[in-house]
C-alpha positions as CSV (number, residue, x, y, z in Angstrom):
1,X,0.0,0.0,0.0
2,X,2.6,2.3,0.8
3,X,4.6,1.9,-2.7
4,X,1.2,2.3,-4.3
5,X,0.1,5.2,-2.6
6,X,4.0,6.9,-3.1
7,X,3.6,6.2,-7.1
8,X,0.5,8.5,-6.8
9,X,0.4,11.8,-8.0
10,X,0.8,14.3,-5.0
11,X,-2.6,15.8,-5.9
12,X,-4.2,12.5,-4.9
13,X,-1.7,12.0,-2.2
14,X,-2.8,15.1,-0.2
15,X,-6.4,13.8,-0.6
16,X,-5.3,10.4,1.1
17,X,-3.2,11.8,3.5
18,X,-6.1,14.2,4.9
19,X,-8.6,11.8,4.7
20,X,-7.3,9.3,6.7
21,X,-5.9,11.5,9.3
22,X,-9.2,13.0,9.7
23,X,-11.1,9.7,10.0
24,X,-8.1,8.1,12.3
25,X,-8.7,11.4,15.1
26,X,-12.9,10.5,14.0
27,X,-13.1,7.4,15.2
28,X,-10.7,7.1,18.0
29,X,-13.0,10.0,19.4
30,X,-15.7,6.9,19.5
31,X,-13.5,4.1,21.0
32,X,-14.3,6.0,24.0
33,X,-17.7,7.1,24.0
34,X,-20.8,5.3,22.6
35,X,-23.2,6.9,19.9
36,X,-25.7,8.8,21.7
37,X,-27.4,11.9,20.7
38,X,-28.7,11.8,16.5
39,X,-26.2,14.4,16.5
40,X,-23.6,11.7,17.5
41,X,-25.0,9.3,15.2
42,X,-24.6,11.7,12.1
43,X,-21.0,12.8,13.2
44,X,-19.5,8.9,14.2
45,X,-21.3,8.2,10.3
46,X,-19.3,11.3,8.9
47,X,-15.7,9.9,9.9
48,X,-16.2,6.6,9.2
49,X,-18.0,6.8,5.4
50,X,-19.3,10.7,5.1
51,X,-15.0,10.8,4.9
52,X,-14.5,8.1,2.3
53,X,-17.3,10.0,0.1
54,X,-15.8,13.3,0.1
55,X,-12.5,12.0,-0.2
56,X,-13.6,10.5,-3.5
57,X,-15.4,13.2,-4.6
58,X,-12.1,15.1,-4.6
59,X,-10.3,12.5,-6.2
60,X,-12.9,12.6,-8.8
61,X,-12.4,16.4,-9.3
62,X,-8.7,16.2,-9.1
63,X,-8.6,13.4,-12.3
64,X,-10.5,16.0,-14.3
65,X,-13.3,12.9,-14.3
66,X,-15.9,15.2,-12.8
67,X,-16.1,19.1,-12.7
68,X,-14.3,21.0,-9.5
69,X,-18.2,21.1,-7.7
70,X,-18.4,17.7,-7.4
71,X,-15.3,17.7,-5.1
72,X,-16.0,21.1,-3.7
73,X,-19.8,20.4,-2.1
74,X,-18.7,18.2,0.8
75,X,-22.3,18.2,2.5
76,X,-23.5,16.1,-0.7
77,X,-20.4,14.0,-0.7
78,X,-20.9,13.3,2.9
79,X,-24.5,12.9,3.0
80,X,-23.6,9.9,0.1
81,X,-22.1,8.6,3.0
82,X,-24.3,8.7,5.6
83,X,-27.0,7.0,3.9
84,X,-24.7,3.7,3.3
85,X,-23.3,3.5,6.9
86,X,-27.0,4.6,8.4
87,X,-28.3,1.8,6.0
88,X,-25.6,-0.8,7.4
89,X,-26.2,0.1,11.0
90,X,-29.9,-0.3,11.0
91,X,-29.3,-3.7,8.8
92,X,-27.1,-4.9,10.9
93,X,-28.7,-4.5,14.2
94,X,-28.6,-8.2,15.2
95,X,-24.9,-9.0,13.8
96,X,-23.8,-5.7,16.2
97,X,-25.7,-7.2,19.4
98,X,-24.1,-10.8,19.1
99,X,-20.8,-9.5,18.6
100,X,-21.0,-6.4,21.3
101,X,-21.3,-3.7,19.5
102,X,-23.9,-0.8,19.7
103,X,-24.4,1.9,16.7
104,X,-27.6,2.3,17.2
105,X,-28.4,6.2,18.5
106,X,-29.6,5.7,22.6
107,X,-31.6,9.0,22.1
108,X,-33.8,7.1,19.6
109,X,-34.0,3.6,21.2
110,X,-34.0,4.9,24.9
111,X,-37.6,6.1,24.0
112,X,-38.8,2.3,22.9
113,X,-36.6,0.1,25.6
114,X,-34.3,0.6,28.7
115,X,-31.5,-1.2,26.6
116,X,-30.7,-1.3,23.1
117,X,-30.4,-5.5,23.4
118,X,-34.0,-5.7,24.7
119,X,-35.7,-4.6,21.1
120,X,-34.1,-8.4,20.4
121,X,-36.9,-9.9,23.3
122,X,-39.6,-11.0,21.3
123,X,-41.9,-9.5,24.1
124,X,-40.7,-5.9,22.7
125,X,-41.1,-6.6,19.1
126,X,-44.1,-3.8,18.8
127,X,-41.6,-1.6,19.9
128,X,-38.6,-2.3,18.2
129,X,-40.2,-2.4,14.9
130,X,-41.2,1.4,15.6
131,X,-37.4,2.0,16.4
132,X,-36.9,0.3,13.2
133,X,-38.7,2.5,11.5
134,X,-38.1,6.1,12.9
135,X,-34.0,5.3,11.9
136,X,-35.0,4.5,8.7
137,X,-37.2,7.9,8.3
138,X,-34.0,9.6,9.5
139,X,-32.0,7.5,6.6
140,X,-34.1,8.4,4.0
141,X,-33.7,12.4,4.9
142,X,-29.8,11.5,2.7
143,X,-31.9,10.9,-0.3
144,X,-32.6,13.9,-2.1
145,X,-28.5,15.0,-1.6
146,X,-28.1,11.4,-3.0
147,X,-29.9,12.3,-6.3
148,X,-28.5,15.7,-6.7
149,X,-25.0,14.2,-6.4
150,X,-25.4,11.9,-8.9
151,X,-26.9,13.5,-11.4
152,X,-24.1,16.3,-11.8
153,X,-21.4,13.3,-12.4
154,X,-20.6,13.1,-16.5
155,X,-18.4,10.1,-16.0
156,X,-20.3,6.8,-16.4
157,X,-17.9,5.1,-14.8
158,X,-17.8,7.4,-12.1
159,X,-22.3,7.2,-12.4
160,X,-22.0,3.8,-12.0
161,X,-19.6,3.3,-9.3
162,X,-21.6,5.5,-7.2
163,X,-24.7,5.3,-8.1
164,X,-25.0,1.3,-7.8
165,X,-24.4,1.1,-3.5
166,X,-26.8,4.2,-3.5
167,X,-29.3,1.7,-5.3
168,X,-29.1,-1.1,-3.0
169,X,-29.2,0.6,0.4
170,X,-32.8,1.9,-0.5
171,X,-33.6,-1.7,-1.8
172,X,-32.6,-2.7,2.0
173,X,-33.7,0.3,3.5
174,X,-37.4,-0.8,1.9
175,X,-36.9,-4.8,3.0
176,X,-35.9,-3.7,6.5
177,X,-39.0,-1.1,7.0
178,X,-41.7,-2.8,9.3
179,X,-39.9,-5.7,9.3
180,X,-39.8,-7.6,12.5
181,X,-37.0,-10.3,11.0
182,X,-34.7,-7.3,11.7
183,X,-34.2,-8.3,15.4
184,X,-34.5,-11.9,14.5
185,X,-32.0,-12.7,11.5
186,X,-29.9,-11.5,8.5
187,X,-32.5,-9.6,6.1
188,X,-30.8,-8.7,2.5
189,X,-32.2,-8.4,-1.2
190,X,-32.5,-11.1,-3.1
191,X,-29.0,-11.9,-5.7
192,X,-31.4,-11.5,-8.5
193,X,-32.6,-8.0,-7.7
194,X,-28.9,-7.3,-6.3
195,X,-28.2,-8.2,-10.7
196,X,-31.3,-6.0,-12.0
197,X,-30.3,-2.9,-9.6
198,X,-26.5,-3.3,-11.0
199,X,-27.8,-3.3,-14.8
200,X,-29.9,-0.9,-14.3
201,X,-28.3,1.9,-12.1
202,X,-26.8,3.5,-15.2
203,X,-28.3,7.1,-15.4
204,X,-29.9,9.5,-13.3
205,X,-33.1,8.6,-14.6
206,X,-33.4,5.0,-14.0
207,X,-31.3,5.7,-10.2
208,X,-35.1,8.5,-9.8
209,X,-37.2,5.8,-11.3
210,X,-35.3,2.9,-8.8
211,X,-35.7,5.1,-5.9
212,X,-39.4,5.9,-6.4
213,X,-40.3,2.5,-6.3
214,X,-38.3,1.2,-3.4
215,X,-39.8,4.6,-1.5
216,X,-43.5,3.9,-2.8
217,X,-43.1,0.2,-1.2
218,X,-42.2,1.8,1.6
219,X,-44.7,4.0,1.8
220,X,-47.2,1.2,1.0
221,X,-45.8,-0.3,4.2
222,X,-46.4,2.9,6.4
223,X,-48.8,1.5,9.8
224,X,-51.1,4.3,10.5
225,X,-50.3,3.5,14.5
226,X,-46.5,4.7,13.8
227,X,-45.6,7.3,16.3
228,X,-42.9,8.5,13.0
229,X,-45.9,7.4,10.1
230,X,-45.8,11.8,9.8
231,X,-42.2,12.4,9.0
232,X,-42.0,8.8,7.1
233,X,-44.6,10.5,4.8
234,X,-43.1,14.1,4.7
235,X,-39.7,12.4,3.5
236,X,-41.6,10.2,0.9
237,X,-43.3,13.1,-0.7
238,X,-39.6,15.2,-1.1
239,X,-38.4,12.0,-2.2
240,X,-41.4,11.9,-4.9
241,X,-41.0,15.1,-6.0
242,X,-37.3,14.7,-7.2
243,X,-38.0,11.7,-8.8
244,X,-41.0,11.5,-10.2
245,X,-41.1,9.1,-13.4
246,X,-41.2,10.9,-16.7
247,X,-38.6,10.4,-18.9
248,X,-38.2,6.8,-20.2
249,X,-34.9,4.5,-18.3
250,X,-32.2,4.2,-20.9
251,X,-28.6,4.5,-20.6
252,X,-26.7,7.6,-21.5
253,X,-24.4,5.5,-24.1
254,X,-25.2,2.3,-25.6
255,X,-23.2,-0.2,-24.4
256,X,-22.6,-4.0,-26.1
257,X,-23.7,-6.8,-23.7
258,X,-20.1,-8.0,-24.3
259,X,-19.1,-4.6,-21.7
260,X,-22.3,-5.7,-19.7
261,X,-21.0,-8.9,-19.1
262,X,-17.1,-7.9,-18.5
263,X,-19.0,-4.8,-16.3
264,X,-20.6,-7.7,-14.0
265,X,-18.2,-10.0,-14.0
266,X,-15.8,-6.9,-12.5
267,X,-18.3,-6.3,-10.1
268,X,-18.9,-9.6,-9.1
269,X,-15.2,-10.3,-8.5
270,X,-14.7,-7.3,-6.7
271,X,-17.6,-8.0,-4.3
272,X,-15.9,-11.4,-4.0
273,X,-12.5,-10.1,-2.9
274,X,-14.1,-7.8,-0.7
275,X,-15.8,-10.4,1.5
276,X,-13.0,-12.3,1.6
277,X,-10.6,-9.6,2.6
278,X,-13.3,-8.8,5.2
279,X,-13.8,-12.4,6.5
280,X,-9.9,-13.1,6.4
281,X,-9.5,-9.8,8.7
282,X,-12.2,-10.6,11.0
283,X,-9.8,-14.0,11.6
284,X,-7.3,-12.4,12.2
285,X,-8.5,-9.8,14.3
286,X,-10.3,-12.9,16.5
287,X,-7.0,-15.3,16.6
288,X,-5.1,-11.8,17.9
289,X,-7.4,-11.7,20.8
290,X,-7.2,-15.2,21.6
């Protein structure tokens, strides 16, 4: 990493180096204090992804891929952010518990359950769900920044790469509303619809058209007895108007399925290596403890 990162230009170096150093002072701050306030919740986000999207942002700017605003709005970056961690932490509520770890903001569960591990008793499970729900309401505030990010990127490859985890996170974001399997197991989409979303993510206008359905099944989903049913609606509607269907999907540039595949079969082994990386840490960080 270190020879990599010294054949860099020093334009992208400088991006790196700040980065990291910011998100290193970030989340020490949390090793010693838990995520509390929505306030808290937003900042532990910002260092450990809001970072990593304005980070990119610049290094998109700085490659001459993408115009000078893309790198300079850092609220948009950040907020690209946001709503993949927020997504992740409300996913993977159960996974956190079992392995001792709380991300969850006590601020919004402390009005639902005296600990955060009780919205796992199936005797809370009225209660939880509305948990559930009201940190997914907050998630989906990130949208609207989402789609005005995106659609000022020109690059496709730069669209694509940022526009596909954008994609998924409101496809889980709609399995996990109202869900009570949340507190009981792993929910994720299906590797089918994971395929479609990829494919089709390829413009702003099919990324509007992919959100409005995933928010619309939401929606669909709202109980009328939800203490956040209000806001979930409010955030819906904002949502709606920036991406009401209109224009027909199609991709900016015609590409062979030939790309396609080659495009997939990238992603797919990248997603591969990721997990594995990931799983191989995790080993490694357990047979150190041990």
């Amino acid at each position: 990493i270190s020879m990599e990162f010294r054949n860099l230009s020093k334009v992208y170096q400088d991006v790196i180096s700040d980065i990291c150093h910011k998100m290193g002072v970030g989340m020490a701050e949390f090793l010693e204090k838990k995520v509390d306030s929505q306030h808290e919740w937003d900042k532990y986000c910002h260092y450990v992804a809001g970072l990593v999207g304005i980070g990119l942002s610049r290094l998109f700017s700085a490659s001459e891929l993408e115009d000078p605003i893309v790198g300079q709005d850092t609220e948009l970056a950040n907020s690209m952010g946001l709503f993949l961690q927020k997504t992740n932490i409300i996913r993977d509520y159960l996974e956190d518990q079992t392995e001792g770890r709380e991300f969850w903001p006590k601020e919004v569960w402390s009005r639902y359950a005296k600990k955060l591990s009780d919205l796992a008793k199936p005797e809370n499970i009225d209660m939880a769900v509305q948990c559930l729900n009201e940190l997914i309401t907050n998630a989906l505030h990130h949208v609207p920044d989402v789609l005005t990010y995106l659609s000022r990127l020109k690059n496709q490859t730069v669209f694509n790469f940022c526009a596909i985890p954008q994609v998924m996170a409101i496809a889980t974001l709609a399995a996990c509303y109202n869900n009570k399997q949340v507190f009981r197991g792993v929910v994720k989409i299906r590797k089918g619809q994971a395929v479609t979303l990829m494919m089709d993510a390829t413009n702003i206008q099919a990324v509007k058209a992919i959100m409005y359905q995933y928010v619309e099944e939401i929606y669909q989903k709202i109980p009328s007895t939800d203490p956040s049913s209000n806001k979930t609606q409010q955030v819906i509607a904002s949502i709606r108007a920036m991406s009401l269907p209109g224009n027909p999907i199609a991709s900016r540039h015609h590409y062979s399925p030939i790309y396609l595949s080659c495009a997939m079969l990238l992603a797919a082994l990248s997603w591969q290596y990721l997990s594995t990386i990931s799983k191989a840490t995790e080993e490694y960080v357990q047979a150190g403890e041990n």
